[in-house]
N, C-alpha and C positions, 0 to 999 in steps of 0.2 A: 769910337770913330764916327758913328752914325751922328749923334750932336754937333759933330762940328763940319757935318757935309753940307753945302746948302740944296733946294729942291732939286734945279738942275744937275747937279754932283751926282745926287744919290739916283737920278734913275742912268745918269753915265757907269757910274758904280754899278749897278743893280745888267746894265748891259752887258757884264765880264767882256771888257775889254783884251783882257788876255786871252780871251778862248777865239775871238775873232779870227786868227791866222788860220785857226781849224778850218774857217769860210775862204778868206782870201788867197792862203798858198795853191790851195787845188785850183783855181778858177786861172793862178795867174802861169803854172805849169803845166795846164789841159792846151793850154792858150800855145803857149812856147811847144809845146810839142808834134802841134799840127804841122809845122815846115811849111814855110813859104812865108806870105804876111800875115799879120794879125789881125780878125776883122773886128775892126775898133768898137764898134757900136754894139755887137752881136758880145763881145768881151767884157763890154761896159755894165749890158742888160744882163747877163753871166752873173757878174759879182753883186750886182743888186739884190738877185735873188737867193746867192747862199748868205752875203751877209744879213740879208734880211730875215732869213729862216734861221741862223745861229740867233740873232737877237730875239726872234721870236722864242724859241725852243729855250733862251733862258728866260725870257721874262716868263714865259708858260709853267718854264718849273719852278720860277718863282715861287708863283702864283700856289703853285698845287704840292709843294712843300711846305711853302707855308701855312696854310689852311690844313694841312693834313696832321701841324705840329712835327715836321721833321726836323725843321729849321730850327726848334725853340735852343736845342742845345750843341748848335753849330759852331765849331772854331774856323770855319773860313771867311773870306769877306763879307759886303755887306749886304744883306737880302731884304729887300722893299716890303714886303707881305711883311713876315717875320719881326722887322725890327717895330712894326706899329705905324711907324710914320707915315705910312700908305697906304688908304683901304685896299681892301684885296679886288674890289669890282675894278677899281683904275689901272691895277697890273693886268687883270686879266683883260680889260679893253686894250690896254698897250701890246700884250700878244697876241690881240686879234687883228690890233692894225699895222704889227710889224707881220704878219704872217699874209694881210691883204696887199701889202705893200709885194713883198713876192711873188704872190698870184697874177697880178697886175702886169710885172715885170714881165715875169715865166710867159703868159698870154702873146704879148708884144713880140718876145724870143719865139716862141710857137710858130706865130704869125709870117715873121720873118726866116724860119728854116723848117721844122716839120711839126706839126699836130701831134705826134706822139707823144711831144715833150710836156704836152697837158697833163695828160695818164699820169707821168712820172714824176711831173710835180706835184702833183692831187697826192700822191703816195709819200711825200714826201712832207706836205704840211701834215697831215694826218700822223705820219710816226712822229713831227716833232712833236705833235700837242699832246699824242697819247706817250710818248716819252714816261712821262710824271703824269699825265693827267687820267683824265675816265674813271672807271670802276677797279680795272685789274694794269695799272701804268707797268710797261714792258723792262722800265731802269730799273724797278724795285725786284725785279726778277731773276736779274744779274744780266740782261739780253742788250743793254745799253750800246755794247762795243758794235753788234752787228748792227744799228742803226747809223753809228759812226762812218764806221767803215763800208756802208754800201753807199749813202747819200753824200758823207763827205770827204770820202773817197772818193771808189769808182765814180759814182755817177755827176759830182762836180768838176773832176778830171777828165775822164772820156764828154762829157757831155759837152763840156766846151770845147775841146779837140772836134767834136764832129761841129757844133755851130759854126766854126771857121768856116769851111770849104767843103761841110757835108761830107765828109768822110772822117776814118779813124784810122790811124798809125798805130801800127802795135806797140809800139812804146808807150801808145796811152796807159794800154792798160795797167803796164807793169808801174808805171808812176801814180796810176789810181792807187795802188798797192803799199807805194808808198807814203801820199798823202793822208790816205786813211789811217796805214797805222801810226804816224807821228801826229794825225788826229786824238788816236784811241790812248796814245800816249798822254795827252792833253788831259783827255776824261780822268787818265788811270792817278795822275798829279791830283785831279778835283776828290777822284775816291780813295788813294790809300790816306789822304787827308783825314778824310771823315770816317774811317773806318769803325771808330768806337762808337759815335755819336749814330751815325746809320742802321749802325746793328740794333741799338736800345731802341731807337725808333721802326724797325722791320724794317727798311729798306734795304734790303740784299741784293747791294750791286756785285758782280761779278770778286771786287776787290773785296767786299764785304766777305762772303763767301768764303775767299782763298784767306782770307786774312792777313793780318799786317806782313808779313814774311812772303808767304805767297803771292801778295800785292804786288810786292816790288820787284818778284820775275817776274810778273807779268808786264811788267811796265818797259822791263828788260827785253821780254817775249818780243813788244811791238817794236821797240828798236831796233832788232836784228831785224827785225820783218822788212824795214823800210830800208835797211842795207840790200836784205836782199834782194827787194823790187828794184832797188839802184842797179847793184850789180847785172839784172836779167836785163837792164834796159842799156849796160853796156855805159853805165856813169861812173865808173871805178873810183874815179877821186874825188867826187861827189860824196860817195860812199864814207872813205874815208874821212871826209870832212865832217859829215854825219852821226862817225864815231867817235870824232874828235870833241866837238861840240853840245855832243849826249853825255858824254861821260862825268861832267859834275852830277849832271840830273842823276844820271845811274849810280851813281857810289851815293848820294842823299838817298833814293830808292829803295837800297840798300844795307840802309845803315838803317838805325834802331832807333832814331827818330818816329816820333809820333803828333798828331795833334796840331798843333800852331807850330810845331818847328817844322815841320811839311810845309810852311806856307809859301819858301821859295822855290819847292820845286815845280807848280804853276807857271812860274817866270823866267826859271831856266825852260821847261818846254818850250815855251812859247817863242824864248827868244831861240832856240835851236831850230825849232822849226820853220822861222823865219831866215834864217842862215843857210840850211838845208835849201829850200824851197829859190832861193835867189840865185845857189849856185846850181841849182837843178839847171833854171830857166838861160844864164849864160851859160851851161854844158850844151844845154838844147840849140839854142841858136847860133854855135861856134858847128856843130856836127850836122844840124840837118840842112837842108838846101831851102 
């Protein structure tokens, strides 16, 4: 596949476009959940900054998979380091300027509602780079999920709920809960993938760990989970819709598939997640004021 990408393909490629929704659903649900309008600019500067840190966070782990040899005997898509075609210094300046590019963003949002959200962006470039990267990287540890689900969860979902109008609806939260785990779902699609390949390499991600079987309830685990953040948020047929549209992902999860035949459960999350996250945002704006 890599032969026949041309330059611009392979670092689109190299962006995992599938994993985006992990950025974009939470920003566009944190949004819909404040009640009342939407403040367009403050929304706008919102999704810059998660999509800019999810493209960072993969070019990063491009970068530091590659160079580490994690990647050499990978069956997932295509990886820039890894396949040669790309010196590693040019990925690693691509995630340092999609990662300025957020900083920049985050600043401007600061600027416009509170300084706090410096702190907590600074927190947030910092796990994605140390993700894969540093001396002791936190995904090789199995710790991956909790970087998901607090950044791209809670804190892309509540965070834009309060940029609205400076305040937070409790419903934020419970949809933080839910974004994230249909995030974590996202990941668990990238690791029971790699499950064999990760282990030879030392990277013990959570799924590594549980292994191929155990992988796949887990992946099940964050499903119920985002039912049930629907559920507390009083989205019943959201919910149900939820269950509806996971359920290929979860019987592939589940079945005894390995390796490259994993390779469509990536795009069934993705595309649930985006199904999920749109009827979230019409639930929200048909029930709140």
């Amino acid at each position: 596949m890599s032969e026949t990408l041309g330059p611009w393909a392979r670092w689109v490629a190299a962006a995992r476009p599938r994993t985006l929704p992990a950025a974009a659903v939470p920003v566009v649900v944190g949004a819909a959940a404040s009640g009342g309008g939407v403040e367009w600019v403050n929304s706008a500067l919102a999704a810059v900054v998660a999509l800019a840190l999810q493209i960072a966070t993969n070019f990063a782990n491009d970068y530091a998979d590659g160079v580490r040899g994690t990647d050499a005997q990978r069956v997932g898509p295509f990886r820039l380091t890894a396949s040669g075609l790309v010196p590693a210094r040019r990925v690693h300046t691509a995630a340092g300027v999609a990662f300025g590019v957020a900083a920049v963003a985050g600043l401007v949002l600061s600027a416009r509602t509170s300084w706090v959200l410096v702190a907590l962006g600074a927190t947030a470039i910092a796990a994605g780079y140390l993700y894969t990267g540093g001396p002791r990287p936190y995904g090789y540890l199995g710790l991956g999920e909790v970087f998901v689900l607090a950044y791209f969860g809670f804190l892309a979902t509540v965070g834009t709920a309060y940029v609205q109008h400076r305040s937070i609806a409790s419903a934020a939260w419970w949809l933080g809960l839910v974004t994230g785990a249909m995030a974590c779902a996202l990941l668990e699609a990238n690791n029971l993938r790699d499950v064999s390949s990760d282990r030879a390499a030392g990277k013990w991600t959570l799924a590594a760990r549980l292994g191929r079987r155990g992988g796949g309830w887990l992946f099940v685990a964050w499903v119920l989970a985002a039912f049930a953040g629907l559920a507390a948020a009083h989205l019943w047929w959201v919910g149900a819709v939820a269950l509806l549209v996971y359920a290929p992902a979860v019987r592939l999860a589940l079945s005894a598939q390995e390796g490259r035949a994993l390779l469509p459960l990536l795009r069934l999350s993705a595309r649930s997640q985006l199904v999920v996250g749109a009827c979230a945002v019409i639930a929200l704006r048909v029930t709140l004021p």
